[in-house]
N, C-alpha and C positions, 0 to 999 in steps of 0.2 A: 494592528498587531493581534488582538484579539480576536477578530477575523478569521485572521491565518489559525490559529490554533483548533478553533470552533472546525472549520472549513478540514484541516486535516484529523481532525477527532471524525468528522463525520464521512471522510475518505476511507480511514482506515475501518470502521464499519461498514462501508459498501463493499470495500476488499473484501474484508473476511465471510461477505453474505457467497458474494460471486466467488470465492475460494472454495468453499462449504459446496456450492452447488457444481463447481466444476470437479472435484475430487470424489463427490459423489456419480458423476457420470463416466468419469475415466474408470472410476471401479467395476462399476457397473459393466460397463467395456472390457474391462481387464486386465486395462493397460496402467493403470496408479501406479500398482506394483512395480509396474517394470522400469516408469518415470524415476521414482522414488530409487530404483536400484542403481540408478546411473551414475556412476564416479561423481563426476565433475554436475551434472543438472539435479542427478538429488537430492543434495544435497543445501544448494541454494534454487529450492523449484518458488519459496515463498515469493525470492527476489523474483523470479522470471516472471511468476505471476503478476507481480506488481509491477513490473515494467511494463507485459502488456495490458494491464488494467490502465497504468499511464497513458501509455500509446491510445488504445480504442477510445477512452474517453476524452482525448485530447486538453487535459488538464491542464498543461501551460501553453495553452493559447494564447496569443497579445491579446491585451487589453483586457480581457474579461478571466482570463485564467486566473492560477494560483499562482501570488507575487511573492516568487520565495526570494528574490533579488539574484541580478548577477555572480555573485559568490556562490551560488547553486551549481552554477555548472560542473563538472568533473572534469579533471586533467584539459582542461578547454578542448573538448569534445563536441561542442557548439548542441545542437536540437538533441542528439542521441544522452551527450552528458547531461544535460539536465532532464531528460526523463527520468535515466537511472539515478539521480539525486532528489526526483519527487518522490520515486519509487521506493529508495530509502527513508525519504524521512516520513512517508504514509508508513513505512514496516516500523518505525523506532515510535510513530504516535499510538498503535495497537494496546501496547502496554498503557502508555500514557489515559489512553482514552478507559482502560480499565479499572484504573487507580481513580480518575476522574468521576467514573460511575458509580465505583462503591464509598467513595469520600461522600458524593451526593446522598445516597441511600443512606448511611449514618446520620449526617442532618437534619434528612428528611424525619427520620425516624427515631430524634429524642423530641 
């Protein structure tokens, strides 16, 4: 259990590294702005992202992947639904993993 937690703290940090660097190249490009402008993708671009960070890095892989259990999947959407529900609960651990960090840092520092 604690695994899993550890394992998604440290998910949602690789996200937001590979986030950071793709936002930065789309700007670059030009095209941020325009992602960002779009109805329906701009406004959930964090999700897209994290679906395909799910997908490329093939995180629920049998056996050795992340065991979020069968209650992961979405509306029984089979392989697709539980990406988008790794993809969520890496977007809902961000926070988590930040509260986690500066709880550390107080500790560490009385």
């Amino acid at each position: 259990m604690m695994s899993t937690f550890v394992q998604l703290i440290i998910l949602g940090m690789l996200l937001q590294g590979v986030v950071a660097v793709l936002d930065s190249i789309l700007d670059l490009a030009g095209v941020g702005g325009m992602l960002k402008g779009l109805p329906l993708i701009g406004s959930n671009l964090s999700l897209v992202w994290a679906y395909l960070f799910v997908v490329a890095t093939d995180v629920n892989a049998g056996g050795g992947g992340l065991d979020l259990g069968a209650s992961a999947e979405v509306l029984g959407l089979g392989r697709f639904g539980m990406d988008v529900a790794t993809a969520l609960v890496i977007l809902a651990f961000v926070p988590i993993r930040d509260a986690a960090i500066s709880a550390l840092g107080k500790g560490v520092g009385r």
